[in-house]
C-alpha positions as CSV (number, residue, x, y, z in Angstrom):
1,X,-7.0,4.6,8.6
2,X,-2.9,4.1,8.5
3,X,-1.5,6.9,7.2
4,X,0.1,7.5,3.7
5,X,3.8,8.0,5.4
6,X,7.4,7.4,3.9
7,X,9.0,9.2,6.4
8,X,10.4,6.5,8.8
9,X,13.6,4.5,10.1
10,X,13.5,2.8,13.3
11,X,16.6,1.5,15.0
12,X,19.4,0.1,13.8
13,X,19.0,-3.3,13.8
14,X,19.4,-4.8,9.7
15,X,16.8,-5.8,8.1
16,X,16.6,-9.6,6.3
17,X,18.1,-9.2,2.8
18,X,15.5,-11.0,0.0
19,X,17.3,-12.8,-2.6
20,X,16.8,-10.4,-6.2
21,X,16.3,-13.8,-7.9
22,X,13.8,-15.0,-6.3
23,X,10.4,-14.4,-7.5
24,X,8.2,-13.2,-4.2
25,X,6.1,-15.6,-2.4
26,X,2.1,-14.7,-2.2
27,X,2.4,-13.5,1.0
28,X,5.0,-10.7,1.0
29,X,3.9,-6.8,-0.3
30,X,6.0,-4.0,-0.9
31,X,5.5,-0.7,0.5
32,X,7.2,2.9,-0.9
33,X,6.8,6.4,0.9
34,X,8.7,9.6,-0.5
35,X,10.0,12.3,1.8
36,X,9.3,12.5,5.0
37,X,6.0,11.5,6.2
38,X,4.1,9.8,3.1
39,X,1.3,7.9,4.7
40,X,-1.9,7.0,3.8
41,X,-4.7,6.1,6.6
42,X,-6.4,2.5,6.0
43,X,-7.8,1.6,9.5
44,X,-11.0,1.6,7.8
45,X,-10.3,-0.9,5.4
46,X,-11.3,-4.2,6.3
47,X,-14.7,-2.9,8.5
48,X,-17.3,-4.2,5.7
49,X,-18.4,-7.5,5.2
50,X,-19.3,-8.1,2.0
51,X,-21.7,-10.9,0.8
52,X,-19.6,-13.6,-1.6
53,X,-21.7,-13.2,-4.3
54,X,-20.7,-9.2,-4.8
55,X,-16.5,-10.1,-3.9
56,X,-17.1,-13.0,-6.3
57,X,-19.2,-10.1,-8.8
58,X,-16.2,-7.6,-8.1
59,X,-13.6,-10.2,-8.2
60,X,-14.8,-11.6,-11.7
61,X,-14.0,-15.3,-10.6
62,X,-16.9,-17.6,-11.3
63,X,-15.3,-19.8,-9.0
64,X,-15.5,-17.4,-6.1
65,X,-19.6,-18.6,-5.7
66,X,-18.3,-22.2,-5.1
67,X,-15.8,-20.8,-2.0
68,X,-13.1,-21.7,-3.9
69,X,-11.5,-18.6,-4.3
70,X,-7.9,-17.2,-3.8
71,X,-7.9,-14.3,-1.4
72,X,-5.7,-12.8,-3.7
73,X,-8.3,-12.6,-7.0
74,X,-9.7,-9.8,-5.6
75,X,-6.0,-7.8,-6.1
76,X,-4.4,-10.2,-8.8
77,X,-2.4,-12.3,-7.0
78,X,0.1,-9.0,-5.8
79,X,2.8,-11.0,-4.6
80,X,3.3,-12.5,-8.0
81,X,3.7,-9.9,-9.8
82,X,7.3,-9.8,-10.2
83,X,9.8,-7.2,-10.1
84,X,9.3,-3.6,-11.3
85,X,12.4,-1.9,-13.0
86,X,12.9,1.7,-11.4
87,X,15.5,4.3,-12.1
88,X,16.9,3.4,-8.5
89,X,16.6,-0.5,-8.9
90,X,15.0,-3.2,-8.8
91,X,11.8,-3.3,-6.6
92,X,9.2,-6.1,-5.4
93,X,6.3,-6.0,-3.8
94,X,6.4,-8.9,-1.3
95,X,3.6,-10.4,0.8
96,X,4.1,-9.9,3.9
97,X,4.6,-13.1,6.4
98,X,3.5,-12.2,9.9
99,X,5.9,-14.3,11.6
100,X,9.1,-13.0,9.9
101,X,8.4,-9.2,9.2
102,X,6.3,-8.2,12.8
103,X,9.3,-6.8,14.2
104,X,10.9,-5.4,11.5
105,X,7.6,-3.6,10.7
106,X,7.0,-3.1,14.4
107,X,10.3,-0.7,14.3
108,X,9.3,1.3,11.9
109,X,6.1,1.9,13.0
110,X,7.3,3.2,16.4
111,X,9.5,5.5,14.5
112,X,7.5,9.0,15.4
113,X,7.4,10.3,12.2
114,X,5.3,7.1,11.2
115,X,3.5,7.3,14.4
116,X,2.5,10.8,14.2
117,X,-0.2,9.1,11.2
118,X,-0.2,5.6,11.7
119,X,-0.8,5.4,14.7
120,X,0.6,2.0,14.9
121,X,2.9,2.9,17.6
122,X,3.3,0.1,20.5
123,X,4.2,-3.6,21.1
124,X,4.4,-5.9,18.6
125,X,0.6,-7.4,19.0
126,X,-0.5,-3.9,18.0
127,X,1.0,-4.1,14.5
128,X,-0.1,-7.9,14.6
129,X,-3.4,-7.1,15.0
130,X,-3.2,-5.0,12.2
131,X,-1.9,-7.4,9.8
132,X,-3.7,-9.9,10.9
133,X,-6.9,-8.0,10.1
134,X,-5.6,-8.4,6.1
135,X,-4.0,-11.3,6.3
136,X,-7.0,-13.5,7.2
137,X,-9.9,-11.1,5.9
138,X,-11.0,-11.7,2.4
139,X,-8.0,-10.4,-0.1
140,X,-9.3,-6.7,-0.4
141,X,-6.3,-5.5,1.3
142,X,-2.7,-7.3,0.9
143,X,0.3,-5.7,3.1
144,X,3.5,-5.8,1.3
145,X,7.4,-5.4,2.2
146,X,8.9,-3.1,-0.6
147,X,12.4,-4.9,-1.1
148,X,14.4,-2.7,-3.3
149,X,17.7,-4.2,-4.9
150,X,16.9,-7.3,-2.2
151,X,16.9,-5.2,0.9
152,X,12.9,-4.4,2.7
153,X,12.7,-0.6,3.0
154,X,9.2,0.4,3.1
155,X,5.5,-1.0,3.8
156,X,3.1,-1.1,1.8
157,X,-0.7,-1.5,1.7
158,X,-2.4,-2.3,-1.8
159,X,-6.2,-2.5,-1.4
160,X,-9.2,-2.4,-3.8
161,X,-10.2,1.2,-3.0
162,X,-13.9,0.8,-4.1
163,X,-14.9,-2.1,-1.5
164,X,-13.2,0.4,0.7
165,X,-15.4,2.6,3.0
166,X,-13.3,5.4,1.5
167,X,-15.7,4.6,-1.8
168,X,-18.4,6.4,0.9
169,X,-16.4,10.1,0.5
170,X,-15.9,9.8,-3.5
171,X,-16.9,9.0,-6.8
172,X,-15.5,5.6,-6.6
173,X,-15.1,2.9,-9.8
174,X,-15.1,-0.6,-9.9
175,X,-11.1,-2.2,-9.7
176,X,-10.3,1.5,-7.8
177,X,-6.9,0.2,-6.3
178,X,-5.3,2.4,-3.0
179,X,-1.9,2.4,-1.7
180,X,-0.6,2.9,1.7
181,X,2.9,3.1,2.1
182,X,5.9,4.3,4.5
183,X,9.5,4.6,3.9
184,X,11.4,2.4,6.8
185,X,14.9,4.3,7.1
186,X,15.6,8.0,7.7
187,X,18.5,7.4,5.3
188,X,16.2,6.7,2.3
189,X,13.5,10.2,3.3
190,X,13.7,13.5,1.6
191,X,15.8,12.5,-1.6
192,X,13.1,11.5,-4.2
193,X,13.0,8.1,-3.6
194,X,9.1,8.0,-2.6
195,X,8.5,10.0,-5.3
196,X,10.3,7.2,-7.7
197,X,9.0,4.1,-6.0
198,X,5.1,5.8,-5.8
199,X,5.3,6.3,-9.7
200,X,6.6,2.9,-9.8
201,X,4.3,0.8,-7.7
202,X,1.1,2.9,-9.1
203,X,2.4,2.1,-12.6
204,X,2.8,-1.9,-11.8
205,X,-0.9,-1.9,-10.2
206,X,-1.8,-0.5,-13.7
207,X,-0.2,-3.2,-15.5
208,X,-0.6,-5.8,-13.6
209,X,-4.5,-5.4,-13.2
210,X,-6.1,-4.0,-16.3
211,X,-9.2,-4.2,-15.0
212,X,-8.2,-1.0,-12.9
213,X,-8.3,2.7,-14.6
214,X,-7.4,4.2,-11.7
215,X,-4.9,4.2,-8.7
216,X,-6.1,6.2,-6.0
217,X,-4.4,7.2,-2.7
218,X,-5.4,9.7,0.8
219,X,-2.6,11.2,2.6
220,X,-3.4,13.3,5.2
221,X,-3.5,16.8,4.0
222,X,-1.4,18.5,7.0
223,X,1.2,15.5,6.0
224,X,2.6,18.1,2.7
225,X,5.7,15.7,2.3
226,X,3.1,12.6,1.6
227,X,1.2,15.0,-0.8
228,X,3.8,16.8,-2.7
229,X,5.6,12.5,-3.3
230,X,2.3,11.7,-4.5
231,X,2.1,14.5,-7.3
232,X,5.3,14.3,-8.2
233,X,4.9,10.9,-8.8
234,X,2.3,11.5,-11.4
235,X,-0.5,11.6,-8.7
236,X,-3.4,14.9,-9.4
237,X,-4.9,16.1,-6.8
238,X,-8.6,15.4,-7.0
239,X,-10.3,16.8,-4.1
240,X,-10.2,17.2,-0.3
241,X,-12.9,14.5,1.2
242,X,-13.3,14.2,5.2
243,X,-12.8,10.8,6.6
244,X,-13.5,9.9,10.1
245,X,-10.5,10.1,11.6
246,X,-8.7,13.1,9.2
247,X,-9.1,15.3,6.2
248,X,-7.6,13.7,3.7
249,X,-6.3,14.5,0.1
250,X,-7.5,12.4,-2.4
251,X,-5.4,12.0,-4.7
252,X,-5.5,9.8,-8.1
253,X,-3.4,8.5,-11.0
254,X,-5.4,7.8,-14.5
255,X,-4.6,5.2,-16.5
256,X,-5.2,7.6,-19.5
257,X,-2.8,10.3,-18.1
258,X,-0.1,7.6,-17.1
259,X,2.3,8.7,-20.0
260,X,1.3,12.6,-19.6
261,X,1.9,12.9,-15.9
């Protein structure tokens, strides 16, 4: 599983400015970390293969039992959703498009704070690989560039948490939606803006999918950056749950403590 980690910049090179105006495309996500080190593990993600009948069940499209339906039902269609007004700007979630954001994404992930949990570290077909594994499975995971003001700055992962085989190490609910995120620059670490952007993102998954009470996430628990962005984002901490490859901190934002916390 990817890390929950915000804690990144590679190089120097400048990353493709997305026009504000432009409403995202369904293949670009967003991603937002905090201070340094905000990751969340998702390797795991796509290694189920669930029957059509239960993603068309979870999905609630009638239309998924014919084959006909859009990989994105199972999220909403994420990279529609449209911008999200933050105290620091304005920020999308766009889907990510293999061919134009590999090596952007590739940098950051060779970044070693971003390594040091993603383990993503490498040549560009080991990211690929990766994204491909969302990209063509069946819409239960959707990676995102978070473009902030225009400008990508962070990755994102937004994935439905309970056909997730993190569902195996907790109480999980049906529409359970998790986020995996890192912050691309060093410039944007360890000044709140995780934190900000967390709050934000959790808050559009809640709005934008009502079918969802609950946003859930599971940094690492040594990463205390990733955890203490979460909770000050509005994130509780729930409980510790061991995963295969890390002990994790679960932690979750309710829909019915979204205006409390």
């Amino acid at each position: 599983m990817p890390p929950t980690d915000a804690s990144t910049d590679a190089g120097t090179a400048r990353a493709t400015r997305l026009d504000p105006g432009t409403r995202p495309d369904p293949g670009y996500h967003a991603g937002t970390g905090s201070d340094p080190g905000v990751g969340t593990d998702c390797e795991d993600t796509l290694d189920l293969r669930l029957p059509d009948e239960l993603i068309a069940l979870f999905a609630g499209d009638t239309g998924a039992r014919d084959g006909t339906t859009n990989e994105d039902d199972l999220l909403d269609q994420v990279g529609g959703w449209g911008p999200a007004m933050t105290p620091v700007g304005v920020f999308h979630l766009v889907r990510v498009r293999a061919e134009r954001d590999l090596p952007l994404i590739t940098r950051w992930m060779n970044d070693p704070a971003v390594a040091a949990f993603w383990e993503l570290a490498g040549p560009e077909s080991v990211v690929e690989e990766h994204l491909r594994r969302q990209l063509d499975g069946d819409g239960r995971s959707v990676p995102c560039l978070g473009a902030l003001d225009g400008t990508p700055m962070s990755y994102w992962e937004i994935y439905r948490a309970d056909l997730d085989p993190l569902a195996r190490h907790y109480p999980a609910r049906p529409h359970d939606t998790g986020i995996h995120l890192l912050i691309g620059g060093v410039a944007n670490r360890g000044r709140g803006l995780g934190s900000t952007l967390l709050r934000a993102v959790a808050d559009h998954v809640l709005d934008k999918r009502p079918s969802c009470a609950r946003v859930v996430a599971e940094p690492d628990l040594r990463n205390t950056p990733s955890v203490s962005a979460f909770l000050s984002a509005g994130f509780r901490f729930s409980a510790e749950v061991d995963l295969p490859d890390k002990r994790a901190a679960l932690m979750v934002r309710d829909r019915t403590l979204r205006d409390l916390l």
